[in-house]
N, CA, C and O atoms as a GROMACS GRO file, in nm:
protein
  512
    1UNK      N    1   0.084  -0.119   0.000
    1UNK     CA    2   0.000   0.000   0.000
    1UNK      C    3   0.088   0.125   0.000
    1UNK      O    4   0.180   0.143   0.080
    2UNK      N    5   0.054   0.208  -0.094
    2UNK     CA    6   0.101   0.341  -0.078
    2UNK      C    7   0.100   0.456   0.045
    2UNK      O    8   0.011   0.526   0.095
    3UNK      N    9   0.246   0.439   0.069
    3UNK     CA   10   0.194   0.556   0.225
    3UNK      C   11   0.188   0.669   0.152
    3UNK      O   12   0.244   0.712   0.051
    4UNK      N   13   0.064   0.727   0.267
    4UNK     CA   14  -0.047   0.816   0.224
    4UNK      C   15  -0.002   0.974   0.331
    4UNK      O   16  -0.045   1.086   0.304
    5UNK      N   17   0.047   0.956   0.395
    5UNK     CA   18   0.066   1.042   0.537
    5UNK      C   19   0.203   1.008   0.578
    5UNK      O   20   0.228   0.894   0.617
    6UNK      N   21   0.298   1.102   0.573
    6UNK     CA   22   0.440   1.088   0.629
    6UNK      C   23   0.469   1.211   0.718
    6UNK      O   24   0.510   1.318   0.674
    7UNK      N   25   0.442   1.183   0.856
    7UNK     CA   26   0.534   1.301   0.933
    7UNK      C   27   0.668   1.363   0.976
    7UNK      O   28   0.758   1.285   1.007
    8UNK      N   29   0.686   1.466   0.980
    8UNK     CA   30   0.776   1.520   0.967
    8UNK      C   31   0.866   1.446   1.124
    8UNK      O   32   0.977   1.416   1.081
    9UNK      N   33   0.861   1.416   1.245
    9UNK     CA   34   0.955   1.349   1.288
    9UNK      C   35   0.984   1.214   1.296
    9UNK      O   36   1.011   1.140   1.390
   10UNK      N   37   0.966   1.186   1.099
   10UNK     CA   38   0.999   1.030   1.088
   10UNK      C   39   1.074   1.053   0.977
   10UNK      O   40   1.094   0.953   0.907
   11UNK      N   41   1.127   1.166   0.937
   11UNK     CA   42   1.199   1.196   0.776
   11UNK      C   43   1.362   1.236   0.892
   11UNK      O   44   1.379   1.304   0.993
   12UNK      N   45   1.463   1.136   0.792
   12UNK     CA   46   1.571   1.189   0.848
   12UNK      C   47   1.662   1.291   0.717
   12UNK      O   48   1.626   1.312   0.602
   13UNK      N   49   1.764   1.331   0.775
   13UNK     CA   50   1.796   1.445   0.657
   13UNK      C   51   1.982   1.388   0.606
   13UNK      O   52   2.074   1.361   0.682
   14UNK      N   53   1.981   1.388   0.486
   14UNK     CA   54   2.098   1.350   0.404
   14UNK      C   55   2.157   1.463   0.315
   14UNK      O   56   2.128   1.551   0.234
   15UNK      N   57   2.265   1.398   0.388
   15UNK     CA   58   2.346   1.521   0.325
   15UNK      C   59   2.379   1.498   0.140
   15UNK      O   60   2.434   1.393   0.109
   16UNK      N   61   2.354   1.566   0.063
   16UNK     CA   62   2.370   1.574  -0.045
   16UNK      C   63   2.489   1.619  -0.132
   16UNK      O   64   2.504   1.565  -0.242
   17UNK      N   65   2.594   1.737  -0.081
   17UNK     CA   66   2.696   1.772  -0.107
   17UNK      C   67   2.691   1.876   0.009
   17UNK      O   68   2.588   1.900   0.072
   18UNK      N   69   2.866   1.966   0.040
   18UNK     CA   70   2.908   2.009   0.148
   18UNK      C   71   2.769   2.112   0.158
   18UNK      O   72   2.696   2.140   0.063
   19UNK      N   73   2.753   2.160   0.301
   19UNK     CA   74   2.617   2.267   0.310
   19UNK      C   75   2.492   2.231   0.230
   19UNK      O   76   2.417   2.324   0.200
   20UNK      N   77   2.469   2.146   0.203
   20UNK     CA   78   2.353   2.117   0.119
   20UNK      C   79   2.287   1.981   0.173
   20UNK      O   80   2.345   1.876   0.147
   21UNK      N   81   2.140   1.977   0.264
   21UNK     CA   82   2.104   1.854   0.256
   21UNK      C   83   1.925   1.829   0.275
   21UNK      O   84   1.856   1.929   0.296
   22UNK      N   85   1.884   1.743   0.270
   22UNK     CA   86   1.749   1.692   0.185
   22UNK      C   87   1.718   1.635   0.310
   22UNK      O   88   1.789   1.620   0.409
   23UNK      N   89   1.539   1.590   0.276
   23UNK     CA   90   1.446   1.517   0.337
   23UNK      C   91   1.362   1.473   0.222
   23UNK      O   92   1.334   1.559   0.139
   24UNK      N   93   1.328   1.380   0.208
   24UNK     CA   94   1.254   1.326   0.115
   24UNK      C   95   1.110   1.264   0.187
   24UNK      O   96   1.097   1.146   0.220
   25UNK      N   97   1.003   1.376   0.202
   25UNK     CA   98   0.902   1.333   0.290
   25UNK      C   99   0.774   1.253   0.223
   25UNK      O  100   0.673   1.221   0.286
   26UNK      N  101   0.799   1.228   0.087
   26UNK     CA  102   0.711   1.127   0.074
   26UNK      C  103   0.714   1.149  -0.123
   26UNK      O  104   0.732   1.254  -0.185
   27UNK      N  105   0.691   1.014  -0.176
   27UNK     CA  106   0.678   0.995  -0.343
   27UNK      C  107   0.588   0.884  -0.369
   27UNK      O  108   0.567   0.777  -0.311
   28UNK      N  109   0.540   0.943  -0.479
   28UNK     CA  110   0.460   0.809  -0.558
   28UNK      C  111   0.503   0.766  -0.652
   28UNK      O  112   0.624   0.749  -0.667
   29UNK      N  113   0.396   0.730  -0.759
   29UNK     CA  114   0.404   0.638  -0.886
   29UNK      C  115   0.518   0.793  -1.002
   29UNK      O  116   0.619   0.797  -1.072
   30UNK      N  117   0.439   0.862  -0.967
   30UNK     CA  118   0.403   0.987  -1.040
   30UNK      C  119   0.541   1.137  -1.022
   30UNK      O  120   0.597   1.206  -1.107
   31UNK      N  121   0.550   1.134  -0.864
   31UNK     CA  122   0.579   1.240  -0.820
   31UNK      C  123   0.657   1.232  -0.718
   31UNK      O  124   0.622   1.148  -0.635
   32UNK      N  125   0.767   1.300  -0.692
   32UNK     CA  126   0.868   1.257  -0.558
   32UNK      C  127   0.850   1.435  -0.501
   32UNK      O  128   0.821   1.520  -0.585
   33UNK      N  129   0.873   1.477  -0.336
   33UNK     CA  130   0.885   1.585  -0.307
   33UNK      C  131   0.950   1.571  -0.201
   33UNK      O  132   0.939   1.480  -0.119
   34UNK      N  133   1.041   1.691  -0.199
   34UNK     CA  134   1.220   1.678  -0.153
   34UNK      C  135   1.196   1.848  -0.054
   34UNK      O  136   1.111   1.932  -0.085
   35UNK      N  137   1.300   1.862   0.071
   35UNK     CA  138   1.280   1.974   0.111
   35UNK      C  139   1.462   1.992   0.123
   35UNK      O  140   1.528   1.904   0.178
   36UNK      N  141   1.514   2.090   0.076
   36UNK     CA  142   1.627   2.105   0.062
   36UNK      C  143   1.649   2.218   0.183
   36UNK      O  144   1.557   2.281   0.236
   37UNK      N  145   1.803   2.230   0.220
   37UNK     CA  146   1.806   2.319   0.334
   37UNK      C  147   1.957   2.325   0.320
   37UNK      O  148   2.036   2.231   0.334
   38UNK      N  149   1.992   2.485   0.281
   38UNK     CA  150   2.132   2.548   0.236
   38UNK      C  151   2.157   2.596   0.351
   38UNK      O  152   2.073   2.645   0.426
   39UNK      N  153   2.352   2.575   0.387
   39UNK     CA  154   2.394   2.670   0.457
   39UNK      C  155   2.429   2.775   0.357
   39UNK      O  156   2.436   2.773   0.234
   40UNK      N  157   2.455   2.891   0.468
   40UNK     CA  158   2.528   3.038   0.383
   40UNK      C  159   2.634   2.993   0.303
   40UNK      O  160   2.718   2.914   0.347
   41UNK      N  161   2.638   3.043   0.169
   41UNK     CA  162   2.723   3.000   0.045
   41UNK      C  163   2.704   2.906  -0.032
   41UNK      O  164   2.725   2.913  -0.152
   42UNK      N  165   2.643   2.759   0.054
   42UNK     CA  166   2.697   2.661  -0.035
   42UNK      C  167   2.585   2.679  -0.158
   42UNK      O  168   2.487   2.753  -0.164
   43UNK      N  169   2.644   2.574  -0.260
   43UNK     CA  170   2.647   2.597  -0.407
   43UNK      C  171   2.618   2.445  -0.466
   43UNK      O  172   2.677   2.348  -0.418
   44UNK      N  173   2.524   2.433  -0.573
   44UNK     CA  174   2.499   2.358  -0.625
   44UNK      C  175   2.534   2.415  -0.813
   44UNK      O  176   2.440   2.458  -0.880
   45UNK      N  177   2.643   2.407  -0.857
   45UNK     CA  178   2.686   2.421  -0.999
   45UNK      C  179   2.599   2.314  -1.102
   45UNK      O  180   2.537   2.210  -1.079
   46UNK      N  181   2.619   2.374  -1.199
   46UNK     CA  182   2.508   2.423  -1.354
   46UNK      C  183   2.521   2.240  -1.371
   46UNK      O  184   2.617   2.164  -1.380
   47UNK      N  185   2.406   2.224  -1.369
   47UNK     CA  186   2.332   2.100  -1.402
   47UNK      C  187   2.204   2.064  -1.477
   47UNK      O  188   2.109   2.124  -1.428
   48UNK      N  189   2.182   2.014  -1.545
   48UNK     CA  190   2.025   1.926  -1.591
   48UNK      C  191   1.985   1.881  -1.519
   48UNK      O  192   2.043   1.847  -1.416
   49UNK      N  193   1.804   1.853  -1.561
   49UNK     CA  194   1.755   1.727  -1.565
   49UNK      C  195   1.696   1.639  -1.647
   49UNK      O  196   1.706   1.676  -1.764
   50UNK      N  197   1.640   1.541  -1.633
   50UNK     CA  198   1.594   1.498  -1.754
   50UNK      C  199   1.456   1.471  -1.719
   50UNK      O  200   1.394   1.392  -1.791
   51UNK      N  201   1.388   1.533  -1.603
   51UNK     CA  202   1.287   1.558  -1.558
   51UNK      C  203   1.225   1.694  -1.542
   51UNK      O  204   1.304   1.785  -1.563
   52UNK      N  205   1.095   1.732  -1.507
   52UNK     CA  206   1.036   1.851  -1.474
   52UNK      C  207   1.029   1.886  -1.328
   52UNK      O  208   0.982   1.797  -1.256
   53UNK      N  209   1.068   2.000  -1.269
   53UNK     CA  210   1.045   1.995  -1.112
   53UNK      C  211   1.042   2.159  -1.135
   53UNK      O  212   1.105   2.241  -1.201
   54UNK      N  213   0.919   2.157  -1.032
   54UNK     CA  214   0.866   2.292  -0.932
   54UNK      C  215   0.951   2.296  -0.779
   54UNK      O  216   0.983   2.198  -0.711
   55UNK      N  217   0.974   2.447  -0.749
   55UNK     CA  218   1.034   2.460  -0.612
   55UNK      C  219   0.974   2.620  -0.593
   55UNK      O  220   0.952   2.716  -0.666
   56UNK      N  221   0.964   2.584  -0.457
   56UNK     CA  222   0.902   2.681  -0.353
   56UNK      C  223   1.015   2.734  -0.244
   56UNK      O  224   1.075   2.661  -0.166
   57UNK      N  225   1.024   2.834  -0.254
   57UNK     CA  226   1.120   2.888  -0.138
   57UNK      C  227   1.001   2.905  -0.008
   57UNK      O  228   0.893   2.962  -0.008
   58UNK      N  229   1.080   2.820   0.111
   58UNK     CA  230   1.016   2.822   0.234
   58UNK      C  231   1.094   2.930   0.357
   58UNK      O  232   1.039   2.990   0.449
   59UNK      N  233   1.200   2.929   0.331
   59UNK     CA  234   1.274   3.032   0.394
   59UNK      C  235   1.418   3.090   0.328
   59UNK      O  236   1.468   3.027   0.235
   60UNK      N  237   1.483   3.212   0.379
   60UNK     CA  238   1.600   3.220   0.347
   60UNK      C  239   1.591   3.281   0.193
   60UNK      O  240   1.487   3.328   0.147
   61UNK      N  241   1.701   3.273   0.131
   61UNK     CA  242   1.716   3.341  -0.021
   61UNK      C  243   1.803   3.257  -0.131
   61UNK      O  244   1.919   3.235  -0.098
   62UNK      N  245   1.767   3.216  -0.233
   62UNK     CA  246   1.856   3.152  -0.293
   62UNK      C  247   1.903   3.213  -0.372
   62UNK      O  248   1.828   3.310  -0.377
   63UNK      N  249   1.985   3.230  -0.450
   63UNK     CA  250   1.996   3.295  -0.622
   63UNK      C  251   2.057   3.171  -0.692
   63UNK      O  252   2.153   3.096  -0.672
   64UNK      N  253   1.943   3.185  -0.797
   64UNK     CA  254   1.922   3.051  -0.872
   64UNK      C  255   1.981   3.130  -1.023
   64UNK      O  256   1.977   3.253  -1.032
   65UNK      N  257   2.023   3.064  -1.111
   65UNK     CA  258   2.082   3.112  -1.257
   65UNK      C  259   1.985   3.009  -1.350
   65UNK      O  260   1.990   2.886  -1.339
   66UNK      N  261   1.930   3.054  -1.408
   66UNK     CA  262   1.869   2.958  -1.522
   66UNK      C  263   1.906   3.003  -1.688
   66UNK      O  264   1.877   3.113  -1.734
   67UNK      N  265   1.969   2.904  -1.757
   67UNK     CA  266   1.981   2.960  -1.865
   67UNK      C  267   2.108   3.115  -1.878
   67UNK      O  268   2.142   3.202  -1.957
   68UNK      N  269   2.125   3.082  -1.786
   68UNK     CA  270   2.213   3.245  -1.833
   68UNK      C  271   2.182   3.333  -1.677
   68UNK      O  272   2.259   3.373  -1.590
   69UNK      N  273   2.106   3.338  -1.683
   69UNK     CA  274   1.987   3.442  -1.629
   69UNK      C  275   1.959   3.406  -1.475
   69UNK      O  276   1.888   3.317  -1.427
   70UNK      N  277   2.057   3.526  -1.399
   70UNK     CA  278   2.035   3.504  -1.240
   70UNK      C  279   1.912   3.552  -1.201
   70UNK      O  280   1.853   3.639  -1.266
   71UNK      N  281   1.853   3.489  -1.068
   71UNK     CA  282   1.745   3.546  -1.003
   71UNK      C  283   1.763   3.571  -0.869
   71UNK      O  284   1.857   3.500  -0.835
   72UNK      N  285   1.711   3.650  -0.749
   72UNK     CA  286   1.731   3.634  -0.592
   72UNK      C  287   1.602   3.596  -0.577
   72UNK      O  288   1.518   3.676  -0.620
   73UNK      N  289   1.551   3.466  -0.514
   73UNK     CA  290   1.432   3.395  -0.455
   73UNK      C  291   1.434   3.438  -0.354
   73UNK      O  292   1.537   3.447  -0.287
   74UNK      N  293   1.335   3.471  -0.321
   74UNK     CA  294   1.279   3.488  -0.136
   74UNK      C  295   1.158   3.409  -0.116
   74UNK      O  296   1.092   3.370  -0.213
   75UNK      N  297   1.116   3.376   0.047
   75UNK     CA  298   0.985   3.337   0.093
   75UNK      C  299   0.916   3.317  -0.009
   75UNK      O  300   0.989   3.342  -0.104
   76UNK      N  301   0.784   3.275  -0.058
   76UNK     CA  302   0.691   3.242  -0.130
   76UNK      C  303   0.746   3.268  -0.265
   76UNK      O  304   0.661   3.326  -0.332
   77UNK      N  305   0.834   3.252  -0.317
   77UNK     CA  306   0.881   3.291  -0.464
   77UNK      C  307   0.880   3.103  -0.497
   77UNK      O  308   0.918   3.004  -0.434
   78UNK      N  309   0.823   3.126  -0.612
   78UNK     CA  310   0.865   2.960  -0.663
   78UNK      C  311   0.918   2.996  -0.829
   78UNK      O  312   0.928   3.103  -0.889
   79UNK      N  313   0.944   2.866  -0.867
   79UNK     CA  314   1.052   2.811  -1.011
   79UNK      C  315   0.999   2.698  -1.050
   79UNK      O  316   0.940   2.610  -0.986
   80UNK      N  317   1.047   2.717  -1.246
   80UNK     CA  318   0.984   2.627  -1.246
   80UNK      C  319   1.150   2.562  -1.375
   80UNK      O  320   1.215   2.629  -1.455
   81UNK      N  321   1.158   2.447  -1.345
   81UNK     CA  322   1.314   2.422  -1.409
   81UNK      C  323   1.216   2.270  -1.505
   81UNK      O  324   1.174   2.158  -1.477
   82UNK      N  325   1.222   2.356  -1.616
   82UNK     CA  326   1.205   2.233  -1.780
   82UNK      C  327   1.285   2.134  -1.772
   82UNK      O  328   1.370   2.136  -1.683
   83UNK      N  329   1.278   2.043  -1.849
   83UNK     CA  330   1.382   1.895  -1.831
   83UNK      C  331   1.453   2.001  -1.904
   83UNK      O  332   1.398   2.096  -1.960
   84UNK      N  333   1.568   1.979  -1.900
   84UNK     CA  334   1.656   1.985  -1.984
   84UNK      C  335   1.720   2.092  -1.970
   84UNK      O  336   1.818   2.122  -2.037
   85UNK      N  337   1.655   2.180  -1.854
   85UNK     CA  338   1.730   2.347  -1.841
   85UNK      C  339   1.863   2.348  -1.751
   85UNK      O  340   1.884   2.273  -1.656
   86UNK      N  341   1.949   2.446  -1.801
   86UNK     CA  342   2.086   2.413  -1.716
   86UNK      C  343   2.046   2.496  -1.649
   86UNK      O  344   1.980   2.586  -1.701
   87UNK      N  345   2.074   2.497  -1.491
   87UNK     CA  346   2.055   2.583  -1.372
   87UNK      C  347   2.172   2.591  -1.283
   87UNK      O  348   2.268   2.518  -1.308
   88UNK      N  349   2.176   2.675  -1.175
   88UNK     CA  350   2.226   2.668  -1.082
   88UNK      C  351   2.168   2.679  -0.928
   88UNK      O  352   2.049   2.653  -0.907
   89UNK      N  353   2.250   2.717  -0.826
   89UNK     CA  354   2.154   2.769  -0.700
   89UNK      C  355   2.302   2.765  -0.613
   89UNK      O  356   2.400   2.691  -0.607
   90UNK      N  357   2.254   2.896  -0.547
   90UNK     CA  358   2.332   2.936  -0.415
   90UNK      C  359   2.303   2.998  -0.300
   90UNK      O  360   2.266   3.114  -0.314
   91UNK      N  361   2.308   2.964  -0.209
   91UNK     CA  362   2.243   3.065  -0.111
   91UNK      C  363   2.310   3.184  -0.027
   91UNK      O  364   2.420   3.180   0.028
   92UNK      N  365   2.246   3.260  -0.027
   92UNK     CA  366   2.226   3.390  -0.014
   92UNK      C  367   2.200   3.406   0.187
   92UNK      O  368   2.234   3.492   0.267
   93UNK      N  369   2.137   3.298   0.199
   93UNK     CA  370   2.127   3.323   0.386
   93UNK      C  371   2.144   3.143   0.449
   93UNK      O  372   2.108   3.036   0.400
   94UNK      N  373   2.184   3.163   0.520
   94UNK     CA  374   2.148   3.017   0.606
   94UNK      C  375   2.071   2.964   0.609
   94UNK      O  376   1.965   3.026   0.601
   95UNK      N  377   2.063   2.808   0.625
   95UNK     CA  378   1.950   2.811   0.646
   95UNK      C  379   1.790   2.826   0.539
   95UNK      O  380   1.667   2.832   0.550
   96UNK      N  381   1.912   2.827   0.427
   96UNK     CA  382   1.768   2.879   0.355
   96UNK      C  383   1.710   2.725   0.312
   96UNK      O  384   1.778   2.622   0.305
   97UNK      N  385   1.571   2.740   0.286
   97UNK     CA  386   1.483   2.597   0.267
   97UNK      C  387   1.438   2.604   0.157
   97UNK      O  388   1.398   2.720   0.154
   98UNK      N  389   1.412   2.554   0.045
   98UNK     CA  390   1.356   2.473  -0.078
   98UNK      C  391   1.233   2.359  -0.068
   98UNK      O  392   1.246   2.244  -0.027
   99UNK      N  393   1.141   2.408  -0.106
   99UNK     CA  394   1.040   2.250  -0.158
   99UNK      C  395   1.046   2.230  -0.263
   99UNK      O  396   1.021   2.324  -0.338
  100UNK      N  397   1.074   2.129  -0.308
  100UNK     CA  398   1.070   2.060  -0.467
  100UNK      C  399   0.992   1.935  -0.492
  100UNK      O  400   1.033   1.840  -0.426
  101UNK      N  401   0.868   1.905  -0.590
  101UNK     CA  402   0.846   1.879  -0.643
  101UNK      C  403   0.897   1.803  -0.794
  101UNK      O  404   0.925   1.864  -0.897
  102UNK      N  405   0.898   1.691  -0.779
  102UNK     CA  406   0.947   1.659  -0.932
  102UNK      C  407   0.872   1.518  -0.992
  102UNK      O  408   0.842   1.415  -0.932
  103UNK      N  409   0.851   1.560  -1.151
  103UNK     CA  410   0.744   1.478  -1.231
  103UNK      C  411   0.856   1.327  -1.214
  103UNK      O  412   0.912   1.298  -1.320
  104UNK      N  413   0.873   1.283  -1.157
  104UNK     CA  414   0.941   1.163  -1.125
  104UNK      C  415   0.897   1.006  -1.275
  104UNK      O  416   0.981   0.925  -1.316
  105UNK      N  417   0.782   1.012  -1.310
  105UNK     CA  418   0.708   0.922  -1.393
  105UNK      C  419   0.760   0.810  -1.332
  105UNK      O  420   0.863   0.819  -1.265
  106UNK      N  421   0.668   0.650  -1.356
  106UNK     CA  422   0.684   0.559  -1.354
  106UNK      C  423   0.743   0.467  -1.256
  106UNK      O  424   0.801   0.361  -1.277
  107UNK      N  425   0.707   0.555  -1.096
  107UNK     CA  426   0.859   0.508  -1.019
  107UNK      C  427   1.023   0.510  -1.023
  107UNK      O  428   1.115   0.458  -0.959
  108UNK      N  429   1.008   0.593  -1.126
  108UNK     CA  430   1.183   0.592  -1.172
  108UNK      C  431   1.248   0.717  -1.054
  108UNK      O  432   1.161   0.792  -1.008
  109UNK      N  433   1.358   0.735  -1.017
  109UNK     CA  434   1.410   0.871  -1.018
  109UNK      C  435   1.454   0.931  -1.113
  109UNK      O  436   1.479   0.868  -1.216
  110UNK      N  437   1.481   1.104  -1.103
  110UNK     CA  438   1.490   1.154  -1.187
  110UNK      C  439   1.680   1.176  -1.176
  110UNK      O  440   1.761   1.164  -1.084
  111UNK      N  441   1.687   1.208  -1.296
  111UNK     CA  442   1.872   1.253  -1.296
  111UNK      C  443   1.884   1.386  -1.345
  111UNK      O  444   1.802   1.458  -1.402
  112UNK      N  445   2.068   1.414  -1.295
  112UNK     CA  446   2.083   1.540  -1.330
  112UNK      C  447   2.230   1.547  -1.414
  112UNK      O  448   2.308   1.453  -1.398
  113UNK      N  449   2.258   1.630  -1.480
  113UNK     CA  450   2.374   1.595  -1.583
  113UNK      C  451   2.478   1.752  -1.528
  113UNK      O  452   2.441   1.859  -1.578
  114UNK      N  453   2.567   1.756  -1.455
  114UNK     CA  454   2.650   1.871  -1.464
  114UNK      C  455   2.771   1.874  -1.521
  114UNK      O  456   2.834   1.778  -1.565
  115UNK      N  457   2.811   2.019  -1.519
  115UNK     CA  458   2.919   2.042  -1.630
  115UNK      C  459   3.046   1.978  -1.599
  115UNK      O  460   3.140   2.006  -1.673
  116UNK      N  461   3.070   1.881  -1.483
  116UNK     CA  462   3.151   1.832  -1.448
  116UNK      C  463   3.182   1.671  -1.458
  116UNK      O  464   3.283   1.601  -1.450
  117UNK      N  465   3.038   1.649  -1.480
  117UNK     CA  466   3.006   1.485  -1.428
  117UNK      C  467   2.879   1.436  -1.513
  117UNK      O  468   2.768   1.461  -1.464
  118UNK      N  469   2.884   1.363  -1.642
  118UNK     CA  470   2.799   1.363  -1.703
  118UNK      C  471   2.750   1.217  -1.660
  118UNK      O  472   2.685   1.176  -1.756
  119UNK      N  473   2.752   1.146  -1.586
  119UNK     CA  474   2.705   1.052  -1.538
  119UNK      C  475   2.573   1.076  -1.469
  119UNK      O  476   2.564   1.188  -1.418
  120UNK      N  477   2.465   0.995  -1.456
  120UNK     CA  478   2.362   0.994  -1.432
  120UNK      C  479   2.362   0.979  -1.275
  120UNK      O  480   2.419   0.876  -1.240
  121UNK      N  481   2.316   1.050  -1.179
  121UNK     CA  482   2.293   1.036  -1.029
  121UNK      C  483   2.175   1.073  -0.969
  121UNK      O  484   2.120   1.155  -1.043
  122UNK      N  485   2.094   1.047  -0.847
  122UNK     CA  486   1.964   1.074  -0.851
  122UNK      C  487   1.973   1.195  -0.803
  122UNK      O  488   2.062   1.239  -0.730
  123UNK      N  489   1.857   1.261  -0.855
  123UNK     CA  490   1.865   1.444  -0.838
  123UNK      C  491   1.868   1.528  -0.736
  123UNK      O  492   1.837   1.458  -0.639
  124UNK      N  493   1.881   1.610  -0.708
  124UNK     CA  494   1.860   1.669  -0.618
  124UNK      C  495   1.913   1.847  -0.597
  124UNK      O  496   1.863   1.933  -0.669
  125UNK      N  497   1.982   1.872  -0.526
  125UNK     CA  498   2.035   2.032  -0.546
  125UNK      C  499   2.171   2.022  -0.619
  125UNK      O  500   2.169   2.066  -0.734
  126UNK      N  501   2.238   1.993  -0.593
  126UNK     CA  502   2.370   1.963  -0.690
  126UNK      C  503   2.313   1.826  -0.800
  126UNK      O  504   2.407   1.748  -0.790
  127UNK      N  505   2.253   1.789  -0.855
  127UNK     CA  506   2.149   1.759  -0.842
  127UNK      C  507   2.037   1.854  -0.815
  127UNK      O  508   1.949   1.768  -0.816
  128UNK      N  509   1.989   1.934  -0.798
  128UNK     CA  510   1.851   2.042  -0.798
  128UNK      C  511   1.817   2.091  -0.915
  128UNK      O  512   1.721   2.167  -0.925
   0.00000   0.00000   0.00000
């Protein structure tokens, strides 16, 4: 059976790269959703995906680069990153938090391709 209800003091948090780490509070067939949480500075460099994902800034500030093209995210600001768009993300305050959303399809995870490492790994902020 599909869990339906996941609370928050049963999600533990993984670190993803230095200052950068995740909770993965619950996915389906369809859809995985991830809560990311930056220290001051750290950096997730210019990557793909080969998926679609929405993100919501919950706290803090990120500045995200899409395509070329920097932005400063705050509180309620969301994004929306196309398969295939090269991005970045850095933060701007401590502490800062991310919700992400991603079209996951089929039970699969999704991957991310950076300018460093074209190998396939499951997504996330470096990876994001």
């Amino acid at each position: 059976m599909v869990k339906v209800v996941s609370h928050g003091s049963e999600m533990e948090s993984q670190g993803v790269i230095e200052g950068i780490s995740k909770k993965v509070p619950t996915s389906g067939e369809q859809l995985l959703l991830e809560e990311y949480v930056y220290a001051l500075g750290a950096e997730a460099p210019h990557h793909t995906h080969d998926i679609e994902q929405i993100g919501y800034i919950v706290s803090g500030q990120l500045e995200m680069t899409f395509a070329g093209e920097k932005y400063v995210l705050s509180p309620g600001d969301c994004y929306l990153v196309p398969r295939g768009l090269e991005h970045d993300v850095k933060a701007l305050t401590d502490q800062a938090k991310t919700v992400l959303i991603s079209a996951i399809g089929n039970g699969g995870h999704g991957h991310h391709h950076d300018e460093h490492d074209h190998d396939e790994h499951d997504h996330g902020p470096n990876e994001h």
